[in-house]
C-alpha positions in Angstrom: 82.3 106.8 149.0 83.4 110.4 148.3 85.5 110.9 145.8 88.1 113.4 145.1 86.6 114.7 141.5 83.7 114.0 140.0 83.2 115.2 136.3 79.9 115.5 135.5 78.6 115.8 131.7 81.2 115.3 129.5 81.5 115.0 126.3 83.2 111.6 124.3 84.4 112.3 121.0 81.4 110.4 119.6 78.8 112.2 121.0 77.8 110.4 124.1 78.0 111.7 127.1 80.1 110.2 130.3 80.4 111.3 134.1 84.0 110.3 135.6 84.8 109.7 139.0 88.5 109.9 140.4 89.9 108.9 143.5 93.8 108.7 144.4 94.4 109.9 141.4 92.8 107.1 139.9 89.5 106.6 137.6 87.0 105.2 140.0 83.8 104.7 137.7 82.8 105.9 134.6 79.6 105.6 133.3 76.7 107.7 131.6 75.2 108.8 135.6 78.2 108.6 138.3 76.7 109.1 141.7 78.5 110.2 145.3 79.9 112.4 146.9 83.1 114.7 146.1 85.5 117.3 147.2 85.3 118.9 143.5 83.0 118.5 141.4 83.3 119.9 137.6 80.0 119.8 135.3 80.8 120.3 131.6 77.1 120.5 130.6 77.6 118.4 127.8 79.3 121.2 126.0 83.1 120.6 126.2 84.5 117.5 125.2 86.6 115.2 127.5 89.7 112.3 126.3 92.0 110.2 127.7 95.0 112.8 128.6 96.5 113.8 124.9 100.4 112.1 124.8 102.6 114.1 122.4 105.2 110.9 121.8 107.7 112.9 120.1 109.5 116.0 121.8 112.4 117.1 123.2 112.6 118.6 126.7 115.3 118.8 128.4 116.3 122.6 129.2 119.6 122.5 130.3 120.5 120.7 125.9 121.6 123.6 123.7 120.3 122.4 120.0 117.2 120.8 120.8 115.6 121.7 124.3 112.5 123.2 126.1 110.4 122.6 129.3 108.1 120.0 129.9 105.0 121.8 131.0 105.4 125.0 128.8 104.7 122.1 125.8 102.7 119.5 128.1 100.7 120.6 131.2 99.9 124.3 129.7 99.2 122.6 125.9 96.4 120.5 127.1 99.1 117.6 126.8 99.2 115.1 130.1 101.9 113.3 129.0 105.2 113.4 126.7 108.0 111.5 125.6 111.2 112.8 125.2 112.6 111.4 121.2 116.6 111.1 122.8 117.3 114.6 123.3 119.8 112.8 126.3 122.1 109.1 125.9 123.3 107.4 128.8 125.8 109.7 130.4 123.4 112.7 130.8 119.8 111.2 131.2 120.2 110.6 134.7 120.3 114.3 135.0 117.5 114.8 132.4 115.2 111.8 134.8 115.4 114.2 138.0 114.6 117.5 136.3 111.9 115.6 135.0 110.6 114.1 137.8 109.7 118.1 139.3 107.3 118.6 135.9 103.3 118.6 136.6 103.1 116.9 132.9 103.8 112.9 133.0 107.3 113.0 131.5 109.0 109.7 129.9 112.2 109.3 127.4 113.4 107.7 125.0 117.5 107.0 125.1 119.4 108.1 122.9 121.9 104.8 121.6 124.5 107.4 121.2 125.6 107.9 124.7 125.7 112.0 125.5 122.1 112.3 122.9 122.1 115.3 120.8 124.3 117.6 121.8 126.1 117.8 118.4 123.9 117.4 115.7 126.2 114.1 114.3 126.0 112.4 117.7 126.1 109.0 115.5 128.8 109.9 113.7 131.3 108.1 116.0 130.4 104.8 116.4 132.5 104.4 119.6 129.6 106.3 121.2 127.0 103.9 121.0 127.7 101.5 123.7 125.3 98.5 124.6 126.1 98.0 128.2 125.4 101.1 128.8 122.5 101.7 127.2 120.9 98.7 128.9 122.1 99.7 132.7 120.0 102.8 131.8 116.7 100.6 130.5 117.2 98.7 133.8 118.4 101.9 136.1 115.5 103.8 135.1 112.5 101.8 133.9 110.2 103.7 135.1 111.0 106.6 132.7 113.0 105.3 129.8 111.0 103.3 127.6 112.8 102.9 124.5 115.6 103.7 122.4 115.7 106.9 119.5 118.0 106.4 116.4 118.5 109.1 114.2 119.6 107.8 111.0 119.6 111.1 108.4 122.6 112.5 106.7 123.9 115.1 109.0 124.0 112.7 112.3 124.8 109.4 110.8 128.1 110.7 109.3 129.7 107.7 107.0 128.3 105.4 108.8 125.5 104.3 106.6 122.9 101.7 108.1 125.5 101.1 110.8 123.8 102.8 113.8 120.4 101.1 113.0 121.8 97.8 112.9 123.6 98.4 116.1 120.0 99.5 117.5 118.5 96.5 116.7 120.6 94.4 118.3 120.5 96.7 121.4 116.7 96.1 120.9 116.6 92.3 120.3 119.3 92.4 123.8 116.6 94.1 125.9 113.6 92.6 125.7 112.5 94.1 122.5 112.2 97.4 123.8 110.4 100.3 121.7 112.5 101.3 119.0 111.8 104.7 117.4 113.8 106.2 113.7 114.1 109.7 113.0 114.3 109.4 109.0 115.6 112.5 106.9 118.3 113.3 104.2 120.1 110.4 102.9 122.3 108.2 103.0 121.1 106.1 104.5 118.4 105.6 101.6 114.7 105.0 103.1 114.1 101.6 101.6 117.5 100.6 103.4 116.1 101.8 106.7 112.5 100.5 106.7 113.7 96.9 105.7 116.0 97.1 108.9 112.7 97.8 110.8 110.2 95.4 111.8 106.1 95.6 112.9 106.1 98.0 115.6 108.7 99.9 115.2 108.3 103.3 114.9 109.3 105.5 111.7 109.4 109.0 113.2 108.6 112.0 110.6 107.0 109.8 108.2 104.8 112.8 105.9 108.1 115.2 105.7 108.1 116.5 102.4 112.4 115.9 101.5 113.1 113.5 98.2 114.6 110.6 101.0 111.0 110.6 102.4 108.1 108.6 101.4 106.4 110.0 98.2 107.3 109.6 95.1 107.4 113.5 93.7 107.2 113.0 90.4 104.4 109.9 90.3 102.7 111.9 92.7 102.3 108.2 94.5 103.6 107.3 97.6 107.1 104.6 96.8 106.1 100.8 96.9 108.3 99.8 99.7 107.2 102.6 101.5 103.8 101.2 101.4 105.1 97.9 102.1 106.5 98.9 105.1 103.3 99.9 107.0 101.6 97.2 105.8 104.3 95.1 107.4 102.7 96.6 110.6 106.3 99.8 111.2 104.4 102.6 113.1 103.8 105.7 111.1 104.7 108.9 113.4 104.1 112.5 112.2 107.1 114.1 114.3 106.1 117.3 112.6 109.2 119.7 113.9 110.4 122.4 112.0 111.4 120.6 108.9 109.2 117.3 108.9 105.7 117.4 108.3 104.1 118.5 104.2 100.6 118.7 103.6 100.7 117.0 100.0 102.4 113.8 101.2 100.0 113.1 104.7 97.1 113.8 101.9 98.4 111.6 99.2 99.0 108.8 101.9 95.9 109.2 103.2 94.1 109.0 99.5 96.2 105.5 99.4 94.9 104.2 102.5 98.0 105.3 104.6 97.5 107.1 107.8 99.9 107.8 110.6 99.1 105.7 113.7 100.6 108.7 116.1 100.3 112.4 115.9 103.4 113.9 117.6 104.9 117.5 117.0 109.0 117.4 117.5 108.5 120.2 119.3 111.0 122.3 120.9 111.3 125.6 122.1 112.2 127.3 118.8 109.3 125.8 116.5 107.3 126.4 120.2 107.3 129.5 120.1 108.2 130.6 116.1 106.4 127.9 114.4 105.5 126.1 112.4 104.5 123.3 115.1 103.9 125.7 118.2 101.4 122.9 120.5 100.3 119.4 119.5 96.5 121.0 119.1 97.9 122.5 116.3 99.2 119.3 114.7 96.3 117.5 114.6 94.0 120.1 113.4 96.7 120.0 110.2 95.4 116.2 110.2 92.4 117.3 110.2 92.5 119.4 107.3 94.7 117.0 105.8 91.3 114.4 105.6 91.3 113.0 109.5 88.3 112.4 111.2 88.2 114.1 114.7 88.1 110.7 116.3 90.8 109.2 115.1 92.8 112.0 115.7 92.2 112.0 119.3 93.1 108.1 119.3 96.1 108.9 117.8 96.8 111.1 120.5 95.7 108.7 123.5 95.2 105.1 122.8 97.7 104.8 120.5 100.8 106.3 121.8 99.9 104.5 124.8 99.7 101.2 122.8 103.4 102.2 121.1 105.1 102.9 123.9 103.4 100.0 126.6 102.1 102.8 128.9 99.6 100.3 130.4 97.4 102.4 132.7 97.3 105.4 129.9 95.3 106.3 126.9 91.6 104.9 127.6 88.9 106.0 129.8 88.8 103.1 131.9 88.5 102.3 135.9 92.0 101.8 137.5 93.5 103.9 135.1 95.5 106.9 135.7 93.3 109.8 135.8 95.0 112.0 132.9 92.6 113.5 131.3 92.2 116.5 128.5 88.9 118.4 128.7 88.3 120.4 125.4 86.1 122.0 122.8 86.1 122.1 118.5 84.9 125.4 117.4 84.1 126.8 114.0 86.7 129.4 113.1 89.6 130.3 110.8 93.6 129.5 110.8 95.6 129.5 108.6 98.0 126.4 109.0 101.6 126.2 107.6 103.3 123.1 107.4 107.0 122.5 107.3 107.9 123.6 103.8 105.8 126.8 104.3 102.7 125.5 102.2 99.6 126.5 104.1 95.9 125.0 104.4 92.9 126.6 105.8 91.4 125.0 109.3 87.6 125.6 109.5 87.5 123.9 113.3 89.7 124.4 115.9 90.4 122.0 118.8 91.0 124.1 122.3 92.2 122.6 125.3 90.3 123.9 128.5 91.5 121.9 131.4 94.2 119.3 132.0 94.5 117.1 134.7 97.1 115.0 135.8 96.8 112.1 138.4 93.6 114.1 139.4 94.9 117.2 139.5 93.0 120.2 137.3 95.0 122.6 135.5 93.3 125.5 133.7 94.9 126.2 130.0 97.1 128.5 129.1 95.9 128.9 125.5 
């Protein structure tokens, strides 16, 4: 057999060392010594690492949006990223549009839909609830099931209007009415209060900005403890998402979860072009070396990147290192060096490693990084 790519000498996160064969844009074997033929052949000399491709599950990237917007492969392909999922930048009336700009992208791009029907382009798009329409959120789910995979509510103070739990309860039922289909919650300002929200949600659900620093979020400031029913919650089995972005993501709250046995199951980065390219998220590598100086081992940071999203979001041939699988894969290296990391309220940490993505490649396809 020849193959199309053969990677010889790569790195696995913990330590051992993997050759990986791809044909069709498939894995074809894995395995410490691959042998055969191959059109390409790349031999990391056991001195860069290689993942599963790294999925960001949280951005927004459609360009032609005005608030929230950005290009799939200025934060994917070119980040080191091989795939990411749109947070319901578009509803139902405009993700059609979003779906074929999409499909031109080099990075693997999905979406979530918006239950309000035109997304965000006004920053209260739940507001008015005559915009969140069931029918036509589930002709979308069925129109495009190949690149919508769940539904986004935003339930913070400046979209939700006076609506109060309203939209979430409205999402749930659009949920429950389509075959249970991944549900993710954008949580900020209240109303509507966070103990209100998470006991809407149920095990699997996904609570999107979950370390942001504002008094509706998860620690208690003044105990210096993270609130019972918060902790209830993710026991209960609701997905813990960073969804960093320009206002969501504090040091002290990811490290005081994490001293209580809390840890996100995702690391995503909200990212868009204006936090892109001004901070304070600029690339997912980024966000999880703030994990990492938050008190995150390196290999469960590059789970939370791979296996997990994948697991969230029912990406079935995504995520693992496995034969049939698609071949997205993120070749990098952890260095020593210094960075100075600054999290959402402008408090900063110190990074003594750095994570660099070298190559991507998508279906099979290498792309050198633009780091």
């Amino acid at each position: 057999m020849v193959y199309d790519l053969l990677i010889k000498n790569g790195k696995l996160i913990g330590g051992q060392t993997i050759d990986i064969a791809i044909l069709d844009g498939k894995i074809a074997e894995t395995g410490v010594f691959v042998e055969g033929e191959s059109k390409e052949q790349i031999d990391l000399k056991g001195e860069s690492f290689i993942s599963p491709g790294w999925i960001d599950d949280h951005v927004h990237c459609f360009e032609k949006m005005t608030l929230y917007y950005d290009f799939p492969d200025e934060i994917g392909v070119k980040k080191g990223v091989t795939t990411v999922i749109d947070a319901g930048t578009t509803g139902a009336e405009n993700i059609h549009e979003f779906h074929d700009l999409a499909v031109q992208a080099k990075t693997n791009v999905y979406a979530l839909v918006n239950i309000s029907k035109w997304g965000i382009v006004e920053q209260d798009e739940l507001a008015d609830l005559t915009k969140i329409q069931k029918e036509l959120v589930k002709k979308t789910l069925t129109d495009l099931s190949d690149f919508v995979i769940g539904i986004k509510a935003r339930m913070s103070k400046t979209v939700i209007g006076e609506n109060g739990i309203k939209p979430l309860e409205l999402a749930k039922e659009i949920q429950k009415e389509n075959n249970n289909v991944p549900l993710m919650v954008h949580i900020g300002s209240a109303p509507p209060e966070l103990d209100d929200i998470l006991e809407h949600m149920s095990a699997g659900d996904i609570l999107t900005h979950c370390f942001n620093g504002k008094a509706n979020g998860i620690l208690d400031s003044e105990k210096g403890k993270i609130k019972d029913f918060a902790t209830a919650a993710y026991n209960k089995g609701i997905v813990f998402d960073i969804g960093h972005g320009t206002d969501s993501f504090n040091f002290t709250v990811a490290e005081t979860a994490l001293k209580e046995g809390i840890k996100a199951k995702t690391i995503s980065t909200d990212i868009y072009i204006r936090n892109r390219e001004n901070g304070p998220v600029y690339d997912l590598a980024t966000t999880m070396e703030k994990l990492r100086v938050a008190g995150y081992e390196w290999s469960e940071i590059i789970n939370k990147v791979t296996a997990a999203p994948a697991e969230s979001f029912h990406l079935k041939r995504k995520g693992h290192l496995v034969t049939g699988y698609d071949a997205d894969l993120t070749i990098f290296t952890i260095e020593e060096g210094s960075k100075l990391l600054t999290d959402s309220n402008g408090f900063t940490r110190e990074a003594a490693e750095l994570i660099k993505p070298v190559k991507t490649i998508i279906g099979g396809v290498v792309y050198d990084n633009q780091l």
